[in-house]
N, C-alpha and C positions, 0 to 999 in steps of 0.2 A: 241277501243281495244289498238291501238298502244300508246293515250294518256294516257290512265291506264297501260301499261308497264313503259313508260316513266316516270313518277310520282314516281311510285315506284323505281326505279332506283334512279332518285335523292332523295328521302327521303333516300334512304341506304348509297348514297354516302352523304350525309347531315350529318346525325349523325356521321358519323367517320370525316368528317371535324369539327364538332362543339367537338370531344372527343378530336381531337389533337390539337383544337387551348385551349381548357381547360389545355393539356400537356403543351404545350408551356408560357402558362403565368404564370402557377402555377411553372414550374421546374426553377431551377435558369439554368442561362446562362453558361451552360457546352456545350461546343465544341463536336460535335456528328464526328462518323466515326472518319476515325484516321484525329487526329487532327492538324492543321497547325502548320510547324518546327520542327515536331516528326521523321520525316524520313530525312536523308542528302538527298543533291540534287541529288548526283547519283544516291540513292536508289529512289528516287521521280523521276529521269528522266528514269529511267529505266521501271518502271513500267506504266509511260506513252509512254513509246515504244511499251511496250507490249498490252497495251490496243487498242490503235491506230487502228489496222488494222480491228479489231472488232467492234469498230465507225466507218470506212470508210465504211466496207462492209455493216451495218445496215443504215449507209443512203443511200447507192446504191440502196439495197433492197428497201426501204422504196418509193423511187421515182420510181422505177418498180414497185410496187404492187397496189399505189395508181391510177396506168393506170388502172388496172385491176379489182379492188375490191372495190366498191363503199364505202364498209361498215369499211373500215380502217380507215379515217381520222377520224369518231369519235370516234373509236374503241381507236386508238394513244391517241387523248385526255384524254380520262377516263381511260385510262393505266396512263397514265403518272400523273394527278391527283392521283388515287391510291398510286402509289408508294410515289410521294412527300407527300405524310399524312400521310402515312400507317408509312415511314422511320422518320418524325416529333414526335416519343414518344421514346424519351431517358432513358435510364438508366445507371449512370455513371457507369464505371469499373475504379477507381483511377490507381490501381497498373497495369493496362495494357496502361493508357495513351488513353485510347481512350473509347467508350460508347456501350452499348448492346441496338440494339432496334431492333424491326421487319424491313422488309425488303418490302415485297411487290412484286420481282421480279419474285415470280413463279407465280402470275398471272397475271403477263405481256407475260410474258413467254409462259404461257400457251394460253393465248388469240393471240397475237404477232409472236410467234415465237421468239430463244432466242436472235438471233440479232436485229432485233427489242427493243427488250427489251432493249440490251444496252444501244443505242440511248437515251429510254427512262431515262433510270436511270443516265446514263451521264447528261441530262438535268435535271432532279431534282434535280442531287447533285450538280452541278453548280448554281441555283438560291441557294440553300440554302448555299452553301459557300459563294456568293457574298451580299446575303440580309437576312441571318438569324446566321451568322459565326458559320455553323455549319459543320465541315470539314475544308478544308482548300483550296486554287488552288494549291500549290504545292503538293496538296496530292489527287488530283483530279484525276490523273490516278490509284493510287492506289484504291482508293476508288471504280472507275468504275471500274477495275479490280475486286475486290472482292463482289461486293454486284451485280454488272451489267454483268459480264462475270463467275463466278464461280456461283453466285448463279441463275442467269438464264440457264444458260446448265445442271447445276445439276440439280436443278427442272425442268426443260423440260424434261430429260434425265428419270427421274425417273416417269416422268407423262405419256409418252410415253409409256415405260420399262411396267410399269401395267396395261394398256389400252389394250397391246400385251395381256396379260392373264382376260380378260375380266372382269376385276374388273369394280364396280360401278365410273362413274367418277368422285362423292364426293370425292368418298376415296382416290382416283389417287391423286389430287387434296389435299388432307389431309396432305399425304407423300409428294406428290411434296413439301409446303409449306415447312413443317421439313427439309426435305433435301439440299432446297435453302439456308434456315436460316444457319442451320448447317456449308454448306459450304462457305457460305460468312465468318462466323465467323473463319472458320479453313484459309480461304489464307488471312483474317487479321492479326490471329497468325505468319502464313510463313512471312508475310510482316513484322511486326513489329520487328520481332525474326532476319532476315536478317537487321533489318536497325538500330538497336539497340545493337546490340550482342558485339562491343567489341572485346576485346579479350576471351571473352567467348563462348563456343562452342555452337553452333545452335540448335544442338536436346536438352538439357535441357533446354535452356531458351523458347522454342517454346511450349512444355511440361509445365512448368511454367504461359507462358501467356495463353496457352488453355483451361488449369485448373482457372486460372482468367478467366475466361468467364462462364465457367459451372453453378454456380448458377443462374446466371441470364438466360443463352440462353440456356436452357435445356427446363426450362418451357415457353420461347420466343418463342421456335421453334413450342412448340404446341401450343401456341398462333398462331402462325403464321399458321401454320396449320389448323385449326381449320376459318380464317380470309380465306384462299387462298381455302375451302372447301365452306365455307358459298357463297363466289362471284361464285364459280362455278355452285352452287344449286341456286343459282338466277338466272342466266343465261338460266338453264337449264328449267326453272319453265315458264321464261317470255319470252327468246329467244330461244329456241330450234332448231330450224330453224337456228339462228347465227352459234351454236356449229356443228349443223350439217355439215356448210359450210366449217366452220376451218378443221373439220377433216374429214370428207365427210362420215357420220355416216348416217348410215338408221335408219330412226324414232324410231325401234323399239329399237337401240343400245343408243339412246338418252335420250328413256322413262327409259332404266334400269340405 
């Protein structure tokens, strides 16, 4: 039984590594996330200030929980896989200086918890600025900032938020996606908008860049959605028992 969950598991997580490494050869080499020397150093040192204490506390966490919970360290790895494939399908945005692609973070988030998730997304987008130049290290906090601390609380927050009203937790799971998407995308804008602005005033060009994003990260986010619904319903199908533990659900709150 455990070997036919497992199987399945990696055939799912298979084909989305075999879809993004199809992304990756076919797209030209556009720089993902904001991209390196887009933001001044202060605005890039800043927002690795602010990131900061969000990685320390998620590897705190992470070394307490692994005392406890046998089923994390794999759980961390196929998180962290996810997010690094799921964030591997770009789509350029020219006039914003940086790329629309899904994200991955609310179901890390959701599996993990949203610090946790940091961690995780801090290491994806580290390998992939050092060996795929996509981002950049000076913009490493930024980025973990926005795809790893905005989109994981917001998608936690809102997986939570409708789980309280006994929604199915596809659907949880559906919205989460959308909302993490969403919001990574909106503290890219605040980012970009603060570190590019000039002598031009911040709410019109933030306005400017958000509307650069909308084509593409409207129908991203139900992508993403729809992506951060399907891993839920797998889990729930193969692991149940898992989901139950994360949120300490009785069977019958599992089966609906």
């Amino acid at each position: 039984m455990h070997k036919k969950q497992s199987n399945t598991s990696s055939k799912f997580l298979g084909i989305i590594l075999i879809f993004a490494t199809y992304v990756i050869l076919e797209t030209d080499a556009f720089a993902m996330h904001i991209s390196e020397g887009i933001l001044p150093l202060g605005w890039a040192a800043f927002w690795y200030i602010l990131m900061i204490p969000f990685l320390a506390y998620g590897i705190v966490e992470i070394r307490r929980r692994v005392k406890m919970e046998l089923y994390l360290k794999p759980l961390l790895g196929l998180s962290a896989s996810l997010v690094f494939v799921i964030s591997l399908m770009p789509i350029p945005v020219p006039i914003a200086g940086t790329c629309s692609h899904p994200c991955g973070t609310a179901i890390s988030a959701i599996i993990l918890g949203p610090f946790l998730s940091v961690v995780v997304s801090f290491c994806a987008l580290l390998i992939q600025a050092l060996f795929l130049a996509h981002g950049g290290l000076s913009t490493l906090g930024s980025n973990t900032l926005s795809m790893g601390v905005a989109g994981s609380f917001f998608g936690y927050g809102a997986f939570v938020m409708l789980k309280r009203f006994r929604l199915s937790l596809p659907l949880c799971g559906f919205v989460a996606g959308i909302v993490a998407d969403w919001a990574t995308y909106s503290a890219t804008a605040v980012q970009l908008a603060l570190g590019i602005k000039g002598e031009e005033a911040f709410f019109p060009l933030f306005l400017k860049i958000l509307v650069a994003f909308v084509p593409t990260q409207l129908p991203l986010g139900l992508l993403e959605g729809f992506i951060t619904s399907g891993v839920i319903t797998l889990l729930l199908r193969r692991r149940p028992d898992l989901m139950g533990m994360i949120y300490g659900l009785r069977s019958q709150e599992v089966e609906a």
